[in-house]
N, C-alpha and C positions, 0 to 999 in steps of 0.2 A: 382963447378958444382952442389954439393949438394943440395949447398944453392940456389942454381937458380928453380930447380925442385923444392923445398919447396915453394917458392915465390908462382910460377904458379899455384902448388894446390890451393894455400892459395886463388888466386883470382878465381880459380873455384870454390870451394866450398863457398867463397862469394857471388857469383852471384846465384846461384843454389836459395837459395830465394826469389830474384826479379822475377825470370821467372816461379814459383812455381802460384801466382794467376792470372796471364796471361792465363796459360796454361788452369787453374779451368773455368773462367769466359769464355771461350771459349767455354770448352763443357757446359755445362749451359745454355749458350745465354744469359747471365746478360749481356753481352758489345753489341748483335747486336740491333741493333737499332729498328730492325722488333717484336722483341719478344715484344717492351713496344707500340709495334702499338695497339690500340685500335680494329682494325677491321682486326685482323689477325684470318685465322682458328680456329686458339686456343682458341682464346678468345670468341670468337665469338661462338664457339660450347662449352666453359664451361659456356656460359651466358644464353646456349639453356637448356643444362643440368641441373641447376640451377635452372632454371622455371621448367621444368620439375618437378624435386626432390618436388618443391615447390605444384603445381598444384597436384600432387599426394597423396603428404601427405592432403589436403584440400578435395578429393576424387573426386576431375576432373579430374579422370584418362583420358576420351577423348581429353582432353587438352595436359595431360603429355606425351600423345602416338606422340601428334605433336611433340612437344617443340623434344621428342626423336629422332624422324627421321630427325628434322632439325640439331640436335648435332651430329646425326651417319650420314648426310652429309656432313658436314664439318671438321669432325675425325671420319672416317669408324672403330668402335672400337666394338667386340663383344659384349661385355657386353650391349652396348646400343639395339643391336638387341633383348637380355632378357628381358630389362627394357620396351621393346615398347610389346612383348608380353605377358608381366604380366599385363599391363596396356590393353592392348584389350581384355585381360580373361576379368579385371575387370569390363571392359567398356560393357559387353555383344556381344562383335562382335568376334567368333571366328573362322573367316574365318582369318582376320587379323592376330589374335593370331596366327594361323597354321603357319601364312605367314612367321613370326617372327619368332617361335621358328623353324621353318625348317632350316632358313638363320642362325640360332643363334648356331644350330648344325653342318651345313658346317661352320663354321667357327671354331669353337672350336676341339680339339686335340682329338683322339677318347679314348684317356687316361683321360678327364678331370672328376673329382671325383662328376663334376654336371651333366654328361651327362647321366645315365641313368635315373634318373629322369625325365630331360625334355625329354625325351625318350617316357618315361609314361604319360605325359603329353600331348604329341604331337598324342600317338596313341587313346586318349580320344575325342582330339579336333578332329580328324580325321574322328572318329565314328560320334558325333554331328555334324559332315559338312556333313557328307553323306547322317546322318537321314534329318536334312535338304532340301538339296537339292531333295531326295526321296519323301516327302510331302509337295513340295514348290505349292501354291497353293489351298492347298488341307483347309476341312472347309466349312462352311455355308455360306459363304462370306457374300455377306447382307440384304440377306432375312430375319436372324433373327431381325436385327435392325428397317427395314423396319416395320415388324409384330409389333416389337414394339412401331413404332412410333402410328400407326393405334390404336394399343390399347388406347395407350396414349389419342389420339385423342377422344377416344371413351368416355373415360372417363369423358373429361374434358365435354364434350358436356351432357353425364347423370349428371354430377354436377348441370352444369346447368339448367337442367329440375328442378331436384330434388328441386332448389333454386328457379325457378320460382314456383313450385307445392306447398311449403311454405308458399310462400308470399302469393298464389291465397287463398289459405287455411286458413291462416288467417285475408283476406279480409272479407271471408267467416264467418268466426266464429264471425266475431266485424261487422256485417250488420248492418242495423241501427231495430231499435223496427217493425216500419213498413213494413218492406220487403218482401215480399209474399217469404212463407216458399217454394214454388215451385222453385223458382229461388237460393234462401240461399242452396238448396238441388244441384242445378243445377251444382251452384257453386263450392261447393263442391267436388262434384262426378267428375269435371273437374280438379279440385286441385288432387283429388287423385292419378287419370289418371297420370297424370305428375309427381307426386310422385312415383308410380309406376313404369314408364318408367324411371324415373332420377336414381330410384335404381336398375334397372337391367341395364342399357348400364352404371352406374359405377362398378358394379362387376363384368361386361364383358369386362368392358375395362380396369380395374385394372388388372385382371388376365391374358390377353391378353398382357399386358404390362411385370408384371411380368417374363413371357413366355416366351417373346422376348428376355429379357435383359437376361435368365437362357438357352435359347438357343447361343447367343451369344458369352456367356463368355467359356461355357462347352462344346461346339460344335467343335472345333477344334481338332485336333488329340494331344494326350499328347507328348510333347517334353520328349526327354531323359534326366538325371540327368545331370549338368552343369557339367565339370570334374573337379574333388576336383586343389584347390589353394595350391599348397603343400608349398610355404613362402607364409606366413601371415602377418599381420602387429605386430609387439612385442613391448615391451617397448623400446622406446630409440631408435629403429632403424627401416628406410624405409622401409629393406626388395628390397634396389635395388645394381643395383651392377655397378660399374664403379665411377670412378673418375677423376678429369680434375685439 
């Protein structure tokens, strides 16, 4: 009877190894047929991710912010909600940013050792949404522009005086021997004229230009400080976070 029980261990503990990578490639999914599909979730959201990573590091952040939201559609994964809000800091839109790191927050564990960070980030982006939206609007709109085209305009037109008052002027000067000095004077005094005129509507229309384009730019109300990027770009690393 001994020897019969010895037997049977003998052939379970034989088998115990066959069913050992069975059991492995199962959880895994090395054996389903779906995991080596091409256009599964998976793949398909680490091939989004990928471009992403990629577009980022080249500094198409507006680019990476898509590629991200199309990978955190096809695997809803927090970290991709960080990665699209780092990219819309970067991208100058931070309505977006807010959008992100709010979702990036519900999501995450209220223990996680990154959250009061974007915490402080979020109440930054917060402040700049608000000032925003409070001076949306607001500015010279395009008056200054306008003024400056006018000047422009002015300018160009004294130029041209200034360029015929020249030419008349030196018509003037190379008359010929015989020319009744009445008329060589006439001449003259008409070249001046236009000389005259050519140099004040260009220094009125120069400054008038000037003006416009010094109203333009500095006419707007001052936006507030962008809220500091607290990951940077560093040696050797994106600075993003998730993997597929």
């Amino acid at each position: 009877m001994v020897r019969f029980w010895l037997i049977v261990l003998g052939a379970l503990l034989g088998a115990l190894p066959l069913a050992a990578p069975t059991t492995a490639a199962a959880q895994f999914g090395g054996d389903d047929p779906e995991e080596d599909d091409e256009d599964t979730p998976q793949t398909l959201g680490r091939d989004a991710f990928q471009s992403g990573q990629s577009k980022f590091a080249r500094g198409n952040y507006g680019g990476a912010a898509d590629d991200f939201r199309e990978a955190y559609q096809l695997s809803p994964r927090a970290e991709l909600l960080y990665n699209i809000g780092e990219c819309e800091t970067r991208d100058g839109e931070p309505r977006e940013a807010l959008l992100a790191f709010d979702a990036y927050l519900e999501a995450i564990s209220p223990m996680h050792p990154r959250r009061a960070a974007i915490v402080r980030r979020v109440e930054a982006l917060r402040a700049e949404v608000a000032w925003l939206d409070a001076h949306e609007g607001e500015g010279p709109g395009a008056t200054p522009w306008i003024v400056a085209s006018i000047g422009g305009a002015v300018a160009v037109a004294g130029g041209i005086l200034l360029g015929v008052g020249a030419a008349d002027l030196s018509t003037a000067n190379s008359a010929p021997p015989f020319t009744p000095p009445a008329e060589v004077d006439d001449a003259r005094g008409d070249a001046y004229v236009l000389i005259g005129v050519g140099v004040g509507l260009l220094t009125v229309g120069l400054g008038t230009l000037i003006g416009g384009l010094y109203w333009g730019v500095t006419g707007a109300p001052e936006a507030p400080d962008d809220p500091e990027v607290e990951v940077g770009l560093g040696p050797g690393t994106l600075h993003l976070l998730g993997t597929f």
